[in-house]
C-alpha positions as CSV (number, residue, x, y, z in Angstrom):
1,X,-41.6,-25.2,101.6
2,X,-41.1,-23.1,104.9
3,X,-37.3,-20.8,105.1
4,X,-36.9,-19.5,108.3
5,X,-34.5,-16.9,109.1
6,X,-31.1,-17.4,111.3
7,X,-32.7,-16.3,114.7
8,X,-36.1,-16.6,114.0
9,X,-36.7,-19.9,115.4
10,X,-36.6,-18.8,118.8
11,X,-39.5,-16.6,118.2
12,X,-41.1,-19.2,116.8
13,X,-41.0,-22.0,119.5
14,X,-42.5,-19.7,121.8
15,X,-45.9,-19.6,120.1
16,X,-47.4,-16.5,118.8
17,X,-46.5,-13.1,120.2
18,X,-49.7,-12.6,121.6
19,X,-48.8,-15.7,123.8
20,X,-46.2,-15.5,126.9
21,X,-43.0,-17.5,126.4
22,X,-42.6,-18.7,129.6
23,X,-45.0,-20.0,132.5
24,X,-46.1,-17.6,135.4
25,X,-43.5,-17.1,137.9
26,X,-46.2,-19.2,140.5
27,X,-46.7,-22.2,138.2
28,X,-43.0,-22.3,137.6
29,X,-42.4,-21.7,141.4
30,X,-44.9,-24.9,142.3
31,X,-43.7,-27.2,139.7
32,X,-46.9,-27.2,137.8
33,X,-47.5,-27.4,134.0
34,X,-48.5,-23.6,133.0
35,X,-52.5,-23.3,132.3
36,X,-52.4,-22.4,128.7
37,X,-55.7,-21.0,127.5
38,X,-57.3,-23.8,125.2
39,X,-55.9,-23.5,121.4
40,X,-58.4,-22.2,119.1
41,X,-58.3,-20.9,115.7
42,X,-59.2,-17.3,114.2
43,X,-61.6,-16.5,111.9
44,X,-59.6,-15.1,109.7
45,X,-56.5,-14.5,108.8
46,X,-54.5,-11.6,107.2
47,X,-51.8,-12.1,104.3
48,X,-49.8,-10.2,102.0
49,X,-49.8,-11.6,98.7
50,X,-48.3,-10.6,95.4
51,X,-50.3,-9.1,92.6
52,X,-49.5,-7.2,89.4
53,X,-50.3,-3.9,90.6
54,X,-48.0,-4.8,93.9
55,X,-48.4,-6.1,96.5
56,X,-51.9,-6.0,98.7
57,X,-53.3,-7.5,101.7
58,X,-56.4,-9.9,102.1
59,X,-58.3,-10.6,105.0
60,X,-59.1,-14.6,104.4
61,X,-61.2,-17.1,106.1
62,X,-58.9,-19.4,108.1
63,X,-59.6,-22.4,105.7
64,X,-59.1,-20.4,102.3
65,X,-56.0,-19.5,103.5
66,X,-55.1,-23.0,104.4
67,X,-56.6,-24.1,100.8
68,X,-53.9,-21.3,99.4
69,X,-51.2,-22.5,101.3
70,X,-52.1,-26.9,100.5
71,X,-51.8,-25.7,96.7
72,X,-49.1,-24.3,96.7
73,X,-46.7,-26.2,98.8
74,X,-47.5,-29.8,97.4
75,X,-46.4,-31.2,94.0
76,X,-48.9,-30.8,90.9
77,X,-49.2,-34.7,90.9
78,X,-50.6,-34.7,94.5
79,X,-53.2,-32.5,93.7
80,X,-54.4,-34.7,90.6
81,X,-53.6,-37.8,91.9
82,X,-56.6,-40.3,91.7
83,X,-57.7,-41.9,93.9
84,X,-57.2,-38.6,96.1
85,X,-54.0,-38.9,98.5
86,X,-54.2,-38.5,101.4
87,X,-51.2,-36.6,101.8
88,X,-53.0,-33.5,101.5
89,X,-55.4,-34.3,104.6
90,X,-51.6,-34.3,106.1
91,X,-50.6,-30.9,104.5
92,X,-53.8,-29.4,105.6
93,X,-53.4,-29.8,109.2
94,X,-49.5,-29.1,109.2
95,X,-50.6,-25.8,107.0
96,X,-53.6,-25.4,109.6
97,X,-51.1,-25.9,112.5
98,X,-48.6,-23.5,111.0
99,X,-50.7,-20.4,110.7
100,X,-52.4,-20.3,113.7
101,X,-49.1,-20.5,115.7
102,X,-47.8,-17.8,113.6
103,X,-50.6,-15.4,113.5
104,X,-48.8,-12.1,114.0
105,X,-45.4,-12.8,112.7
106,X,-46.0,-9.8,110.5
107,X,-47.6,-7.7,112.8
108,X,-45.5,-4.4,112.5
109,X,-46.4,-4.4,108.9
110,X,-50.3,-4.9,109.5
111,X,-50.9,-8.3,108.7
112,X,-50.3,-11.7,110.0
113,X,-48.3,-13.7,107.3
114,X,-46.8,-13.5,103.6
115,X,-47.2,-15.7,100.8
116,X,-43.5,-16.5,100.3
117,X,-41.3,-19.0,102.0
118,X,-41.0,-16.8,104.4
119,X,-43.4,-18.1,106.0
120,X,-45.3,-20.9,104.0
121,X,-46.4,-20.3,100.2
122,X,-49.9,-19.3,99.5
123,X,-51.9,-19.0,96.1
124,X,-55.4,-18.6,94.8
125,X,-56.8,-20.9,92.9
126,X,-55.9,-21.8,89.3
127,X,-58.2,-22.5,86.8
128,X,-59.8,-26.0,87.0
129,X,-59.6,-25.9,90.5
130,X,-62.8,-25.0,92.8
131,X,-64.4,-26.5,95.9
132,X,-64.8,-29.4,94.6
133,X,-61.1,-30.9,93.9
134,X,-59.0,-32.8,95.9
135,X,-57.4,-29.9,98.1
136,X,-60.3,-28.3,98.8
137,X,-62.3,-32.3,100.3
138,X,-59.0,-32.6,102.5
139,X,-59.4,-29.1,104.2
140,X,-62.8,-29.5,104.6
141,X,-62.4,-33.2,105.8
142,X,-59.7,-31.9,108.2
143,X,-61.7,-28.6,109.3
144,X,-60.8,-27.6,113.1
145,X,-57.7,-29.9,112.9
146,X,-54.2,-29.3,114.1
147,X,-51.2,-30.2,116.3
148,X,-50.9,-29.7,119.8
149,X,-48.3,-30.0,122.4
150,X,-48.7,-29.5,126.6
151,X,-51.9,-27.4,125.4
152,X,-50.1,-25.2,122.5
153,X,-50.3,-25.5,119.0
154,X,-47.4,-26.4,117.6
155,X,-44.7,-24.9,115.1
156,X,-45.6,-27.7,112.2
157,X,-42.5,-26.7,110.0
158,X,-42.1,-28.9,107.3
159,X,-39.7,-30.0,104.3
160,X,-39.8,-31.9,100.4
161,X,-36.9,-34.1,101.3
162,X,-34.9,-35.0,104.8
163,X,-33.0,-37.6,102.2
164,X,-33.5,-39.8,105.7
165,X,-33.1,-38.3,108.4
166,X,-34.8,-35.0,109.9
167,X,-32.9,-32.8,111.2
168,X,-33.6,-31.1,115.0
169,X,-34.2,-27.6,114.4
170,X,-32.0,-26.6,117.4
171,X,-29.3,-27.9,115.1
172,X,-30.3,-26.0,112.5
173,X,-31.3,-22.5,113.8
174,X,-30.2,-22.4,117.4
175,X,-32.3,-20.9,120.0
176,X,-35.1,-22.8,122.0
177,X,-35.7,-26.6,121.6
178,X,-38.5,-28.4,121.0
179,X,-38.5,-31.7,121.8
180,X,-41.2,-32.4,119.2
181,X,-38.8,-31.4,116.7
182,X,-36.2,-33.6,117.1
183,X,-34.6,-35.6,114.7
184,X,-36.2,-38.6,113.4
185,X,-35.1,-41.5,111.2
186,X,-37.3,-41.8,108.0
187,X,-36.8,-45.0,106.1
188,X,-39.6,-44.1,103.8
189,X,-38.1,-41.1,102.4
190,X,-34.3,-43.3,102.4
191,X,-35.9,-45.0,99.9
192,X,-36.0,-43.0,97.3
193,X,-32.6,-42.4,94.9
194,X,-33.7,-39.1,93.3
195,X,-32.6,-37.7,96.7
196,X,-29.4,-36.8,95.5
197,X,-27.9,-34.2,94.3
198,X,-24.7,-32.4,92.9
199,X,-23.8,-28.6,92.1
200,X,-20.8,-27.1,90.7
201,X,-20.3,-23.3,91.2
202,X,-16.8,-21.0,90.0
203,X,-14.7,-19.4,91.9
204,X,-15.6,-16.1,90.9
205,X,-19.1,-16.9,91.1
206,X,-18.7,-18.2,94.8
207,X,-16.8,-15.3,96.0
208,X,-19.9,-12.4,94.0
209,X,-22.5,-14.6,96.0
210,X,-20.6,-14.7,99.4
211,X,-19.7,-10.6,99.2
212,X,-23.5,-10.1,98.2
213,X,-24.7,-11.1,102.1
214,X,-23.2,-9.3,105.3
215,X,-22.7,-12.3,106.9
216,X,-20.9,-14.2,104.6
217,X,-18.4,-11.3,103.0
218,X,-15.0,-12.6,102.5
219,X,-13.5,-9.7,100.6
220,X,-11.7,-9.6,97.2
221,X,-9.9,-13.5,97.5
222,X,-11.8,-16.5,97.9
223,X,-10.4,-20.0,98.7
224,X,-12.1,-22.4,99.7
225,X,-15.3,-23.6,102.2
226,X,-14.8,-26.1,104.7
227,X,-17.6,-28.3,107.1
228,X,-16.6,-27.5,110.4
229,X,-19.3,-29.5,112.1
230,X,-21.9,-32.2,112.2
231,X,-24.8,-33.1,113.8
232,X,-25.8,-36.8,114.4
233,X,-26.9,-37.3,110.8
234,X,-24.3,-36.0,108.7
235,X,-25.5,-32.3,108.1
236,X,-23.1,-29.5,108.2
237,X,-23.9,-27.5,111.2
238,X,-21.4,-24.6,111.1
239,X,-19.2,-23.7,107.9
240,X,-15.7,-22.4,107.6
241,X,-15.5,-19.4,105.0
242,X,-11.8,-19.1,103.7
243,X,-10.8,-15.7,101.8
244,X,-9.5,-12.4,102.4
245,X,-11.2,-13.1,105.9
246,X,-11.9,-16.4,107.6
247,X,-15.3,-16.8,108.4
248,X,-17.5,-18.7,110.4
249,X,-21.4,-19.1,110.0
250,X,-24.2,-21.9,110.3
251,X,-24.5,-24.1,107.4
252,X,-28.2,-22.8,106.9
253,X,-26.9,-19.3,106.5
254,X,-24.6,-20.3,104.0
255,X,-27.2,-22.5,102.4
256,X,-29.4,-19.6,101.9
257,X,-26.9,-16.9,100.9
258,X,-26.2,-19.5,98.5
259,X,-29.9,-20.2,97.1
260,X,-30.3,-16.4,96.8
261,X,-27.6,-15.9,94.3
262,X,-27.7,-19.4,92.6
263,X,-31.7,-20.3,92.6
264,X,-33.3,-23.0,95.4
265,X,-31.9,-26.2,93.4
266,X,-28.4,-25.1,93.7
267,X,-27.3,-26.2,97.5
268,X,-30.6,-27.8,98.2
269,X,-30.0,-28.8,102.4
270,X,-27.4,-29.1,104.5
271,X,-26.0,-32.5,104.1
272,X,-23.2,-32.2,101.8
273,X,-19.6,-32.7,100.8
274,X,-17.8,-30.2,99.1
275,X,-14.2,-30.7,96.9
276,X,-12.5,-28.2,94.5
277,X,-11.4,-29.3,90.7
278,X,-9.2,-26.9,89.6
279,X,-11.1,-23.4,89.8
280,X,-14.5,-25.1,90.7
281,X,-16.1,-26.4,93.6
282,X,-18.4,-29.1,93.9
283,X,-21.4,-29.7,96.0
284,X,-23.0,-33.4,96.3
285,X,-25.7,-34.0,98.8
286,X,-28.5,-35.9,99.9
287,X,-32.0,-34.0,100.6
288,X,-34.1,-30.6,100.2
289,X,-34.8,-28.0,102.6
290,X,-34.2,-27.4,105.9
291,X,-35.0,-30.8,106.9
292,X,-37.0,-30.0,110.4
293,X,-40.7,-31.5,110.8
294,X,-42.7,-33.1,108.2
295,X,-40.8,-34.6,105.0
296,X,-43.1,-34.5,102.2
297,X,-41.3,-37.0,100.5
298,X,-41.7,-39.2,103.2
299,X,-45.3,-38.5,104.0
300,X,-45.8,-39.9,100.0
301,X,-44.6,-42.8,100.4
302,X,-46.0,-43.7,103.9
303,X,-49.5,-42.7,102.2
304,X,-48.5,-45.3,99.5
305,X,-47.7,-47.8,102.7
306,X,-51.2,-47.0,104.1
307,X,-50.6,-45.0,107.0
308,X,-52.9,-42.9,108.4
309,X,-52.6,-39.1,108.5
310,X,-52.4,-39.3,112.4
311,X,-49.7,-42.3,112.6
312,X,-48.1,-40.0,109.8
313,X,-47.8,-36.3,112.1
314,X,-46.7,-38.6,115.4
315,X,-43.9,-40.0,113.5
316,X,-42.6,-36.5,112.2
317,X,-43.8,-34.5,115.8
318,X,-43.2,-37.0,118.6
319,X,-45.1,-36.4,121.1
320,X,-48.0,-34.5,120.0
321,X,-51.5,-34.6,119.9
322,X,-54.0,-34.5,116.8
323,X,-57.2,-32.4,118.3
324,X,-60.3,-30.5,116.8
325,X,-60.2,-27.1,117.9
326,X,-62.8,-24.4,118.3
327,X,-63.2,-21.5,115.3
328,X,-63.1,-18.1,116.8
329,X,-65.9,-15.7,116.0
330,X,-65.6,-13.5,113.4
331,X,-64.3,-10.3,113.8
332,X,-67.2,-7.9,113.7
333,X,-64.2,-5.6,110.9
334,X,-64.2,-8.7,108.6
335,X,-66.5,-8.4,105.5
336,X,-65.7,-11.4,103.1
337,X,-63.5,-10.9,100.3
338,X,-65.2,-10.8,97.1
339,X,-65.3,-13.6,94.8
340,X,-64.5,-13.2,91.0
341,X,-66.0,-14.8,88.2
342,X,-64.6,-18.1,87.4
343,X,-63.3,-18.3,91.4
């Protein structure tokens, strides 16, 4: 499940940093759409990944790493569901989509993305799994596959559970919009109960976990958190922090200063209510993640309904187009990595 950072998604939006953000001042001047160079993918692609002896980098071919990435970010019972879903085919090309827009996002640490959610997760394979399982037919199946829009590929960010509604990612991070990632009604995902959820955290607790991040330091009192706005949908937007000092952030920050000191199923998204009992405060919502893009909980469920991976992505990206793209060549520095036994 993709975290971005407060601020980071107007990097994103404009495409890799290789990539201008902006049309030439004589397109612009004339009115005309900017000539893009055609998308293409790299070869290869260059992630940090945890290992017992600490962390080390890997030069990947494109598709490994989108194999990595497919594993890890969809639920065990995807990848052994039989007949094969064809959710994966869908988390392939968002995955696909999602690192080659990104290429470079780690650039001034020498390599292109991490294997947190940071960016998206990425593993290796496990035992029992090898070219011939389900993740590896829909990578292969989808090969060259990902999501434009006006000529660029697209920031495919993605979710587990929008809890029925996506949210715009303007809403959620500021910066540029994208029109593609507006919010969207999902009925699909509506329909499913489990989307709920409840939290319940101390005051003492609250007030360590707020004082741990600059942005959200209230000092030595704290007394209580208030939604100070909405979007459309229901989600908090901004939050009121009330303590020694009155404070004002986005809802994600909180929601992430929050995770970091209580775990990722504490305050799951951003559609909640909040009340106090006494010395406790209670959080009930609906949803997890950020909510922008692809809901995976969604996608599920329209797999069930038998739509195709293409009517899937237009529903989640308005407005963009599903296109086989070129491979780049391979860099003449890139030897492949070795394979261990068993691999």
């Amino acid at each position: 499940m993709l975290c971005l950072s407060l601020g980071a998604f107007a990097w994103l939006v404009s495409g890799c940093a290789s990539r201008p953000a902006r049309p030439p001042a004589g397109d612009a001047a004339a009115g005309r759409r900017p000539a893009w160079p055609p998308p293409s993918l790299p070869a290869t692609i260059k992630v940090r990944v945890s290992a017992p002896g600490g962390p080390r980098v890997l030069t990947l071919p494109v598709d490994e790493y989108v194999l990595g990435a497919v594993r890890a970010e969809v639920l065990p019972s995807t990848l052994r569901a039989e007949p094969a879903s064809r959710a994966l085919d869908v988390q392939a090309i968002v995955s696909r989509t999602y690192a080659a827009a990104n290429l470079g996002r780690h650039a001034a640490d020498g390599y292109d993305l991490c294997d947190t959610t940071h960016c998206q997760v990425y593993r290796p394979a496990a035992a029992g799994e090898g070219p011939a399982d389900a993740a590896a037919r829909a990578v292969r199946a989808t090969r060259g596959r990902v999501l434009t829009f006006e000529g660029r590929v697209i920031q495919a960010l993605f979710h587990a559970d929008c809890g029925g509604r996506t949210a715009a990612a303007v809403s959620v991070w500021g910066g540029t919009d994208a029109s593609y990632l507006d919010s969207v009604e999902d009925v699909f995902c509506a329909r499913r109960p489990a989307s709920s959820w409840s939290f319940d955290a101390e005051e003492s607790g609250m007030r360590r976990a707020l004082n741990a991040d600059a942005r959200t330091r209230i000092g030595d009192r704290f007394r209580r958190v208030e939604i100070a706005s909405r979007d459309s949908a229901g989600r908090a937007l901004s939050v009121t922090l009330v303590g020694s000092k009155t404070i004002s952030v986005r809802a994600e920050v909180f929601r992430a200063v929050m995770t970091q000191a209580f775990g990722p199923r504490s305050i799951r998204s951003t559609w909640f209510e909040v009340v106090r009992d006494g010395t406790r405060l209670r959080f009930s919502g609906l949803g997890f993640g950020h909510g922008v893009g692809l809901c995976q909980h969604g996608t599920l469920r329209r797999v069930e309904a038998r739509q195709t991976p293409a009517e899937i992505l237009a529903h989640y990206f308005p407005g963009t187009r599903l296109q086989t793209v070129p491979t780049e060549p391979v860099r003449p520095d890139f030897a492949p990595r070795p394979v261990a036994p068993g691999q």
